[in-house]
C-alpha positions as CSV (number, residue, x, y, z in Angstrom):
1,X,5.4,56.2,13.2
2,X,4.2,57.2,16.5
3,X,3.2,53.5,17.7
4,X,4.5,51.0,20.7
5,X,7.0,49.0,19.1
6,X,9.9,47.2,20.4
7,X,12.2,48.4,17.2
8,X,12.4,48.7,13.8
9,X,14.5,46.1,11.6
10,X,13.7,47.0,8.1
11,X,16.7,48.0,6.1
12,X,16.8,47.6,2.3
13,X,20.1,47.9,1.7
14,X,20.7,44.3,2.9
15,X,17.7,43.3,0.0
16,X,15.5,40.4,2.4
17,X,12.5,39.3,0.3
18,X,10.7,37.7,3.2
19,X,10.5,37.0,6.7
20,X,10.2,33.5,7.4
21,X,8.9,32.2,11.0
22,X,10.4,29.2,12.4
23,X,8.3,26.7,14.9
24,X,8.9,27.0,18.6
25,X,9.8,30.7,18.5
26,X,8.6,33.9,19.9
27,X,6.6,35.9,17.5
28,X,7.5,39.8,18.1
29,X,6.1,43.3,16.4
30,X,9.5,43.7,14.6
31,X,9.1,40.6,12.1
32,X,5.8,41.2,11.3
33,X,6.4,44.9,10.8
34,X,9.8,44.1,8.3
35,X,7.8,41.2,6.3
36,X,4.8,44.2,5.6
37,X,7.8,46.4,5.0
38,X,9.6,44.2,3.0
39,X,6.6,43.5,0.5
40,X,5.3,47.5,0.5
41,X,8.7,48.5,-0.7
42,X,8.9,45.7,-3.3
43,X,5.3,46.9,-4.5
44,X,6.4,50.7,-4.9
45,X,9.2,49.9,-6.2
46,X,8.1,47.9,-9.3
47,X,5.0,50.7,-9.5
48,X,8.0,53.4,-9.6
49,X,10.3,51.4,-12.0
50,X,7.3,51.0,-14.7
51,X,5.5,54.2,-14.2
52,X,8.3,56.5,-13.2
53,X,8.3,59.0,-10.6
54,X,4.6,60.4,-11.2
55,X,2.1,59.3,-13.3
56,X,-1.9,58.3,-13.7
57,X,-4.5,55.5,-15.5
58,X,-5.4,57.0,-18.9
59,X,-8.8,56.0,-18.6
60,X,-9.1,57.0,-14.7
61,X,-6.1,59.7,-13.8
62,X,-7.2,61.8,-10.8
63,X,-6.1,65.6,-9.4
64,X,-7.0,67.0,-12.6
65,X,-7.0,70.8,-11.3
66,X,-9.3,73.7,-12.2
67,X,-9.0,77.3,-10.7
68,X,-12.0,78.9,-9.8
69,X,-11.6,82.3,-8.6
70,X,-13.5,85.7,-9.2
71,X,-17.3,85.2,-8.9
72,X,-16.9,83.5,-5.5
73,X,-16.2,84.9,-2.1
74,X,-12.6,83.1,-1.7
75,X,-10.5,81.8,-4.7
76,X,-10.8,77.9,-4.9
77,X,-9.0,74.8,-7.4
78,X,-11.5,71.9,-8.0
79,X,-9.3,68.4,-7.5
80,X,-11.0,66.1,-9.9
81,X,-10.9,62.2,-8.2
82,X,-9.2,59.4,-9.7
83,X,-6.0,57.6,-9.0
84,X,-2.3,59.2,-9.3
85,X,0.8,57.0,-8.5
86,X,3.8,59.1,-7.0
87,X,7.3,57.5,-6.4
88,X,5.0,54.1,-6.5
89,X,2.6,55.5,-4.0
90,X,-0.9,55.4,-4.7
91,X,-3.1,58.4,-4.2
92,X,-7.2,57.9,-4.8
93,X,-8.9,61.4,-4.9
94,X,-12.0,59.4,-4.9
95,X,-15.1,60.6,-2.7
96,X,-17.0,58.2,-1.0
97,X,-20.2,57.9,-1.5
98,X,-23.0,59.0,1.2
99,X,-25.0,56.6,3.2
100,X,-28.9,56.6,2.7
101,X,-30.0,57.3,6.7
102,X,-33.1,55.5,7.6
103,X,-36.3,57.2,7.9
104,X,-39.8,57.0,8.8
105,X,-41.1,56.7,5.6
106,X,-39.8,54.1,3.2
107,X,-38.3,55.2,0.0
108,X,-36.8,53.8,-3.0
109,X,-34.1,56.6,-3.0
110,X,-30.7,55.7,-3.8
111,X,-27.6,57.0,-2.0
112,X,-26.5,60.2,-3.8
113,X,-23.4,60.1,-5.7
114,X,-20.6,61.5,-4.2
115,X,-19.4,64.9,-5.2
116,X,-17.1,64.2,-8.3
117,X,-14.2,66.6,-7.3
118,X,-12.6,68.1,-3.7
119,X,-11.9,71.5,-3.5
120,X,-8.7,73.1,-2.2
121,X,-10.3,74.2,1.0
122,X,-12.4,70.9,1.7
123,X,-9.5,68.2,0.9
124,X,-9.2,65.6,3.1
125,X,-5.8,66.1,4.6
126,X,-5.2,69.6,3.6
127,X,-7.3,71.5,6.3
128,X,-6.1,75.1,4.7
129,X,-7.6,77.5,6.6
130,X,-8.9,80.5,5.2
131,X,-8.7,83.0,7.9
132,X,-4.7,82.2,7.6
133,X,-3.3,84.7,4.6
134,X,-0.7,81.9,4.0
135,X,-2.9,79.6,2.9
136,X,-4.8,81.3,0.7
137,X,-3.9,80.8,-3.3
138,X,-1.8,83.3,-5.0
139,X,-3.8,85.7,-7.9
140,X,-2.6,83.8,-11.1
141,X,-3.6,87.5,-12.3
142,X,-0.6,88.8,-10.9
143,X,1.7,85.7,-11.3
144,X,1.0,82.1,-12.7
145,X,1.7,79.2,-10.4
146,X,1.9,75.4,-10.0
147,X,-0.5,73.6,-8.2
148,X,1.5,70.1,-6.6
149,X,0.9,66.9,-5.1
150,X,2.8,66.8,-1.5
151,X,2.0,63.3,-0.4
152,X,4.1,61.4,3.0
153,X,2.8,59.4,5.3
154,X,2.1,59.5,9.2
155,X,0.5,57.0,11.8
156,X,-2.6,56.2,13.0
157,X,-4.0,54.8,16.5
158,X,-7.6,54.4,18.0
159,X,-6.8,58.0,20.1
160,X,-7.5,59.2,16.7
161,X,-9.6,56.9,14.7
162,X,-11.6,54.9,17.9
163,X,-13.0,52.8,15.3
164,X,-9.6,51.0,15.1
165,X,-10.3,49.7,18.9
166,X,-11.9,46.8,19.4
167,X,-14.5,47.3,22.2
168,X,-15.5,43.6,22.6
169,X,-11.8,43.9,24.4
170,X,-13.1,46.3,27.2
171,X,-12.1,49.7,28.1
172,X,-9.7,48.7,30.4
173,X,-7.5,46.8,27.6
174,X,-5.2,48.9,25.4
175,X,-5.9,49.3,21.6
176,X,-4.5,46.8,18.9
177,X,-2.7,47.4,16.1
178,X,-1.8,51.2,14.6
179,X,-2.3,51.8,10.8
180,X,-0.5,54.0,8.6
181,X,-2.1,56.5,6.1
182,X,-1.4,58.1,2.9
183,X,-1.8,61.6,2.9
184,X,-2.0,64.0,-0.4
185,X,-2.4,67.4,-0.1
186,X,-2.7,70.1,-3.4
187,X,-0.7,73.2,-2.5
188,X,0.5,75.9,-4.6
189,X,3.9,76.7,-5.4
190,X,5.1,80.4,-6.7
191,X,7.9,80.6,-10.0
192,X,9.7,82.4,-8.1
193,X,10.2,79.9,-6.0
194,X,11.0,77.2,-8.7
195,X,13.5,79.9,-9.5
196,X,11.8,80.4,-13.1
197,X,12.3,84.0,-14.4
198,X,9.9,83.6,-17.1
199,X,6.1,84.3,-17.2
200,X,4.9,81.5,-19.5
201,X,7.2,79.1,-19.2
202,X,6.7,75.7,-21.2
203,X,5.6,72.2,-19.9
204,X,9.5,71.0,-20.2
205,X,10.5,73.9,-18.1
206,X,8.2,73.8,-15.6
207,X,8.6,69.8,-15.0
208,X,12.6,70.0,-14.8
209,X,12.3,73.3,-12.8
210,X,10.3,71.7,-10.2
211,X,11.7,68.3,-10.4
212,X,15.2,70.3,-8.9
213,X,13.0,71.7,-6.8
214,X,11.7,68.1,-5.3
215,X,14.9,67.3,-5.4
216,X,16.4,69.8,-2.7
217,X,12.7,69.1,-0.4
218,X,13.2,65.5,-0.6
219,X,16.7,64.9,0.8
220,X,17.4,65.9,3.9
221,X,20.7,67.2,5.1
222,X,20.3,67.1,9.3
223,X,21.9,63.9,10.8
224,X,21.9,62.6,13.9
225,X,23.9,59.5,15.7
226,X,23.2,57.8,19.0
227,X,25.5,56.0,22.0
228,X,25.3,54.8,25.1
229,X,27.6,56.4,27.0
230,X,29.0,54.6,30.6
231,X,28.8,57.5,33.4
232,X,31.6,58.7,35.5
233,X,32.0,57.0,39.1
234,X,30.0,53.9,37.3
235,X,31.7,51.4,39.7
236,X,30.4,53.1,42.6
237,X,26.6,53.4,41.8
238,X,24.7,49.7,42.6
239,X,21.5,51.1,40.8
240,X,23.9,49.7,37.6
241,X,22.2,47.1,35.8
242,X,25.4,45.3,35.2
243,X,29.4,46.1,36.4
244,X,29.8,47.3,32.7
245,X,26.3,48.6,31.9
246,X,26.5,52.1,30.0
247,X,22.4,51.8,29.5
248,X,21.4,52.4,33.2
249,X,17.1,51.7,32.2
250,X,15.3,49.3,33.9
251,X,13.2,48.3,31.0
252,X,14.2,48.2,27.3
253,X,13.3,51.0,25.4
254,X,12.7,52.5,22.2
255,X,13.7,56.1,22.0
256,X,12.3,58.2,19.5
257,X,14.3,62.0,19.0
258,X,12.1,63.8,16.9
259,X,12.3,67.6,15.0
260,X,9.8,70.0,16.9
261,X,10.6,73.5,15.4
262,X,12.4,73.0,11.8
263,X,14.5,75.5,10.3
264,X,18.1,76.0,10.8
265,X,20.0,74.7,14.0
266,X,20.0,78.3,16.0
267,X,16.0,77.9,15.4
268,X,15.2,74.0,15.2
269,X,14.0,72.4,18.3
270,X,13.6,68.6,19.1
271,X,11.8,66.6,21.8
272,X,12.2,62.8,22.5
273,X,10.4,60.1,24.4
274,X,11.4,56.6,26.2
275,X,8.2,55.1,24.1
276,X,8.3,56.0,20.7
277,X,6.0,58.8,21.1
278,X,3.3,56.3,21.8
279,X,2.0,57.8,25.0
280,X,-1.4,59.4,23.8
281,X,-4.6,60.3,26.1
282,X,-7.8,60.7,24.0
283,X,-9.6,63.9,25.0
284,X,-13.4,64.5,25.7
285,X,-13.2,68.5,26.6
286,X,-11.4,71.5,26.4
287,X,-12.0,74.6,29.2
288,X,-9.1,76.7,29.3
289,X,-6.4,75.6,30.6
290,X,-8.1,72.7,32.2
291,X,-8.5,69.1,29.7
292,X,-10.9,66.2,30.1
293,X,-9.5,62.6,29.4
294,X,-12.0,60.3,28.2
295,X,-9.0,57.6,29.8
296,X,-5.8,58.2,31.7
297,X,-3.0,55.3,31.4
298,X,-2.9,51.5,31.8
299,X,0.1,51.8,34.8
300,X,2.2,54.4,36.1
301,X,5.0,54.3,33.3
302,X,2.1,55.1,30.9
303,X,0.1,58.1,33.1
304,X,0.7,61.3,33.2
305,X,2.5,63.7,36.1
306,X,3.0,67.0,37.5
307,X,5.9,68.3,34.8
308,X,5.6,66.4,32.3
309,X,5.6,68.2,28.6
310,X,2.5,67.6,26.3
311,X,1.4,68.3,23.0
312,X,-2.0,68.9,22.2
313,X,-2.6,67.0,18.6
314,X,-6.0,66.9,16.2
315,X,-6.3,65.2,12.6
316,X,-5.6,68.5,11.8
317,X,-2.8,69.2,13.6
318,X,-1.0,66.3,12.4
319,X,-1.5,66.7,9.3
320,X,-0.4,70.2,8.5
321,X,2.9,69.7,10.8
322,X,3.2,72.9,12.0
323,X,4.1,72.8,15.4
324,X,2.4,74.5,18.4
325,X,4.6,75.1,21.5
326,X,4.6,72.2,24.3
327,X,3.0,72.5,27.3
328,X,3.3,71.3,30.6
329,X,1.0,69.3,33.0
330,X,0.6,71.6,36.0
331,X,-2.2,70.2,38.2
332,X,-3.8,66.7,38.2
333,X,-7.0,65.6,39.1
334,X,-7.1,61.5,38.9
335,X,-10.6,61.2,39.7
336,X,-12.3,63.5,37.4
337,X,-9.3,62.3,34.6
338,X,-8.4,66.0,34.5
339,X,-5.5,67.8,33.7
340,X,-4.5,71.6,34.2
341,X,-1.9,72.7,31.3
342,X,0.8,75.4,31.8
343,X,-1.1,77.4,29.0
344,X,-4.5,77.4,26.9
345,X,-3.6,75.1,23.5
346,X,-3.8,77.3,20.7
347,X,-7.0,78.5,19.2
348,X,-6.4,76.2,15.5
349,X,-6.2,72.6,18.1
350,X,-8.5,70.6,19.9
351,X,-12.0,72.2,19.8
352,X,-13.4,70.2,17.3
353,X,-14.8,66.6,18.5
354,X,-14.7,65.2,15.2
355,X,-10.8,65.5,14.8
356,X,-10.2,63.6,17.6
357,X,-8.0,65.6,19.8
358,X,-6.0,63.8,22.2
359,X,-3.0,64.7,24.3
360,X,0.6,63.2,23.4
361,X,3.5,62.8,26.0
362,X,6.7,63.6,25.8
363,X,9.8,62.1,28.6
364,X,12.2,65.1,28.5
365,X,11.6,67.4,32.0
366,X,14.2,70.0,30.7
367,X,17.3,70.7,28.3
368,X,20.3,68.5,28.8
369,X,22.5,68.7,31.5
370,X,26.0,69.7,30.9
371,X,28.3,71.4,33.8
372,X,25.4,70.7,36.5
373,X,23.4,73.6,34.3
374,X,20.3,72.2,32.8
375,X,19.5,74.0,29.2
376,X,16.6,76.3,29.0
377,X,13.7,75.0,26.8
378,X,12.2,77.0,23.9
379,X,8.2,76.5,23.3
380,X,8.7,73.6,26.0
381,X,11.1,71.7,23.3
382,X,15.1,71.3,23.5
383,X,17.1,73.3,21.5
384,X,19.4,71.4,19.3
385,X,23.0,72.0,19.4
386,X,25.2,70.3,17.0
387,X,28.7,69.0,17.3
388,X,28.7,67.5,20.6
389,X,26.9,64.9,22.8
390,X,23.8,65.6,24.5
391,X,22.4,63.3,27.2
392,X,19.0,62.0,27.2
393,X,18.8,60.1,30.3
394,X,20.0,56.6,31.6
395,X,23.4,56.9,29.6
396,X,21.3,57.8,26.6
397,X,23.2,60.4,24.3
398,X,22.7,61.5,20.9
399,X,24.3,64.0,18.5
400,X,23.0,66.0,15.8
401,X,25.9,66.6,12.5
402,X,27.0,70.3,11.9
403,X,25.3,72.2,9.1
404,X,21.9,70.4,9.4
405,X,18.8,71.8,8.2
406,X,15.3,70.4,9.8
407,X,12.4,70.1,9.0
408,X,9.4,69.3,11.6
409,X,8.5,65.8,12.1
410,X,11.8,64.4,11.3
411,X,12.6,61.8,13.6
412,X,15.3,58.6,14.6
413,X,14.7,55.8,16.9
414,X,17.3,54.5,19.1
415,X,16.6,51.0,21.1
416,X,17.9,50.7,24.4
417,X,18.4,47.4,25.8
418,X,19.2,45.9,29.4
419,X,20.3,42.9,28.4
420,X,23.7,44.7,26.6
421,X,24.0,48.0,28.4
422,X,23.8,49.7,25.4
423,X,21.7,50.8,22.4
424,X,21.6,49.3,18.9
425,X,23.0,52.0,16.7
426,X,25.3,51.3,13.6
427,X,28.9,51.7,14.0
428,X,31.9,51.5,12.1
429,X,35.1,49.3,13.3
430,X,36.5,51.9,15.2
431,X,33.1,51.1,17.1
432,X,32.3,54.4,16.7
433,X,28.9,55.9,15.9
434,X,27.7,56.8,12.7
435,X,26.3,59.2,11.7
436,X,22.2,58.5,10.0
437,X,19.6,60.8,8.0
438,X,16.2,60.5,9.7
439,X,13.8,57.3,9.8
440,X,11.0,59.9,8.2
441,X,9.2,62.1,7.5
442,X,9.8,60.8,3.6
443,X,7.9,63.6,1.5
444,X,7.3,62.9,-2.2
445,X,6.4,65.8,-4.8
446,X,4.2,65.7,-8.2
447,X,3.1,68.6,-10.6
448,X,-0.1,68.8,-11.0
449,X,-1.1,72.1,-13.3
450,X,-0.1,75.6,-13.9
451,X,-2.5,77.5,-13.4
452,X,-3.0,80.5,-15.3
453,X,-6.3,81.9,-14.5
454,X,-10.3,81.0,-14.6
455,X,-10.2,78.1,-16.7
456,X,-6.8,78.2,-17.8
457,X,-4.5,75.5,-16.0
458,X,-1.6,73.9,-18.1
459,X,-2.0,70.0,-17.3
460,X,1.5,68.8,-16.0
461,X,0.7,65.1,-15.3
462,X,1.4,62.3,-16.5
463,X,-0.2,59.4,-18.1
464,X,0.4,55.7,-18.9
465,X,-1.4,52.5,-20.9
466,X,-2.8,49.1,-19.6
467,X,0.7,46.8,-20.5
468,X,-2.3,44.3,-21.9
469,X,-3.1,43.7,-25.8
470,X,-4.3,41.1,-28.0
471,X,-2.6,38.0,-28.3
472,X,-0.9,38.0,-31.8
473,X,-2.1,35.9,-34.9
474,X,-0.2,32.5,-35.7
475,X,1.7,32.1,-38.6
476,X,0.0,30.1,-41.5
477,X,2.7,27.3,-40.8
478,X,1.5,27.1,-37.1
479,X,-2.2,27.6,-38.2
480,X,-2.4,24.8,-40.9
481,X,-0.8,22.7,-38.4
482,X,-3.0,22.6,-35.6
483,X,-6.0,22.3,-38.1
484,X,-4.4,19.0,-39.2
485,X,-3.9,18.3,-35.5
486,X,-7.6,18.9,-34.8
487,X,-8.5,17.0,-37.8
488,X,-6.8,13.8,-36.7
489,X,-8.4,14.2,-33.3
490,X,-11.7,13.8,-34.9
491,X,-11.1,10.9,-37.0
492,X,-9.3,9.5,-33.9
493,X,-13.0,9.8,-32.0
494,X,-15.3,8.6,-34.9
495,X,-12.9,5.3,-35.7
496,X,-10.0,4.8,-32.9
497,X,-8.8,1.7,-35.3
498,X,-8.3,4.3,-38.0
499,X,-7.4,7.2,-35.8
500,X,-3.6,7.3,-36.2
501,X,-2.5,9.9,-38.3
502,X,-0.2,8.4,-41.6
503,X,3.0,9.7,-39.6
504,X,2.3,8.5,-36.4
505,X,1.6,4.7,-38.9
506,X,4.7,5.3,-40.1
507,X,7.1,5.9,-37.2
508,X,5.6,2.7,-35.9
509,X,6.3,0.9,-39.3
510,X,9.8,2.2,-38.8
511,X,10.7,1.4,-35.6
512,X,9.0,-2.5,-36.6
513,X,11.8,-2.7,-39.3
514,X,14.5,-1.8,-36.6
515,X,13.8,-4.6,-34.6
């Protein structure tokens, strides 16, 4: 996630159930992060073991799909609300209800109940345009297709949700704690590209068809490792933090290398940053090329500059992850908290108050240099180029695996630290780097319907049972026995001296004649 952490120390493989704290110690964001970690993955976990990869409530399944298409001006599906569990992952389609505003006149009006299905076009996280042909559905009249649950999950601060910042703190105070959000999106999926040949294929062959298909979206294949590399001449620079420093920083740091442009390694792009990504400036206005900041940042190491690379981000933005190009800061104006960018942000970004818009920094000024030759950018990103080393900054280097394909939003995070010289990256006993799939973006995939035509969708999900049922009957051995039990406890309460059942008399009798 895009937030200010110090690192991240979750790793399941090595199977911690908990994080204890010990008195006397300094609390950081790391434990707390890995206990909330640790108790997340145990949660979807057990939901995945009992429900399997997808599933609903019987009584209360959600994303029921409908196509509506024909009599209105744009074809439609209607998302019916309810719950839907993917890889352990709950996902509510739920509306919530409206508030009852007050008025002038009192009224005994309820709130109205919320809308009992989204549509394709008006889902919360899907923000399908439809002026863009490729978001449009296909004509199941030409061709059936699936409609699927894509659900992942991507950060949250106050730049975006300023309800998340507490105001009692003061403007000049920087925002708590980030959150993390679920997001589902229904999106339709061709046969052709499920590689199915036929034109009404059965249930069984759709699921396995598509679950292949998940399969092959779900793993990625780029890869990327991370060193610290000591510089030549070393000995004779005294800006070295210590005689055998290879991380040159003056502050520890968490690096965060992140997929711009996806796609194969002649077209990917990346981008990185010294803080996570967690550089962000809130914006109040848009003219041109020109952006007003509703704050600029808490110190220098947190402002903006002359050459810096930006990226102009909404709700909507984010959520679709289709990256625009980067731009750069050209001109600042510190008093008005203005900015001049290298180019107008593009028409689908930041115009709209309610998304939030809000600027995000990135640290890298150009492409790596190599042979005193910087590389040239493309869309204001780096290029990647796999198979060898390329330098961040401060003895940072990192190197992306031959053969990857990317996909945007991918990202690693490499700590830096002064007090080693080096960053914290796994190697083997050579010492040497190894190579690590990417932190996130983890996508999960559900089928939802095929859809046919105007009321004709082929339900594809999945349902399960409350584990909960009666308690059994007793035996008539175990019954008879506890109404003798009861019986004796009555007697016992009308006459204690003649309470004692005859076995209990004679086990006493018994043990008498022992002694």
């Amino acid at each position: 996630m895009h937030a200010d952490l110090s690192r991240s120390t979750f790793r399941p493989e090595r199977h911690y159930s908990a994080v204890v704290a010990q008195q006397g110690r300094v609390q950081l964001d790391a434990d707390l992060n890995e206990q909330t970690a640790i108790q997340l993955h145990q949660a979807r976990t057990l939901a995945a073991d009992l429900i399997g990869p997808h599933g609903g409530p019987r009584d209360a399944a959600g994303f029921r799909i409908e196509y509506v298409g024909g009599k209105h001006e744009i074809d439609t599906l209607l998302i019916h609300g309810g719950r839907y569990y993917v890889d352990g992952i709950l996902c509510d389609a739920g509306r919530p209800a409206a508030g009852v505003p007050v008025t002038d006149e009192e009224s005994e009006d309820s709130a109205p109940e919320p809308p009992a299905t989204w549509t394709y076009w008006d889902q919360p996280d899907g923000f399908r345009d439809p002026e863009k042909p490729g978001d449009r559905l296909p004509s199941p009249a030409q061709a059936p297709f699936v409609a699927y649950l894509n659900v992942w999950e991507r950060s949250v601060s106050a730049a975006e949700d300023p309800e998340l910042r507490e105001v009692a703190l003061g403007a000049a105070m920087p925002d708590t704690a980030a959150r993390v959000k679920v997001v589902w999106q229904v999106l339709p999926l061709s046969l052709a590209a499920l590689e199915i040949e036929e034109t009404d294929p059965s249930r069984e062959v759709v699921r396995a068809a598509f679950t292949r298909w998940a399969q092959r979206r779900s793993a990625p294949s780029a890869r990327l490792a991370a060193r610290s590399e000591r510089p030549d001449h070393a000995d004779e620079d005294p800006c070295l933090v210590k005689p055998d420093a290879r991380y040159r920083g003056p502050e520890n740091q968490l690096y965060r290398v992140e997929v711009h442009e996806g796609g194969e390694a002649e077209d990917a792009t990346f981008k990185w940053s010294r803080e996570n990504g967690s550089v962000v400036f809130p914006v109040d206005e848009l003219d041109g090329t020109w952006v007003q900041l509703a704050s600029l940042g808490h110190d220098a190491k947190l402002d903006l500059d002359v050459g810096d690379h930006v990226e102009f981000v909404d709700t909507a933005y984010a959520s679709r992850l289709e990256p625009l190009p980067l731009l750069r800061v050209e001109e600042l104006d510190l008093p008005g908290r203005r900015v001049r960018l290298s180019a107008e942000p593009g028409p689908g970004v930041g115009r709209l108050a309610h998304l939030n818009p809000y600027l995000r920094r990135w640290d890298h000024r150009g492409g790596p240099r190599r042979k005193g030759r910087s590389t040239a950018l493309r869309g204001g990103a780096i290029p990647v180029t796999e198979g060898e080393w390329l330098p961040l900054e401060d003895g940072v280097e990192v190197y992306f695996a031959k053969g990857g394909a990317y996909r945007t939003g991918d990202h690693w995070t490499v700590p830096a630290r002064t007090a080693t010289g080096s960053v914290e990256w796994p190697v083997d006993q050579a010492r040497r780097p190894l190579l690590q799939s990417p932190a996130g973006i983890a996508r999960h995939f559900a089928p939802l319907a095929l859809v046919k035509g105007e009321g004709s969708a082929v339900d594809l999900r999945l349902a399960f049972g409350p584990l909960a049922s009666s308690v059994p009957a007793a035996d008539e051995a175990t019954l008879a026995a506890e109404d003798q039990a009861r019986r004796e406890e009555q007697a016992a309460e009308a006459d204690p001296s003649r309470g004692r059942s005859q076995t209990t008399a004679e086990a006493e009798a018994a043990a008498e004649g022992d002694n």
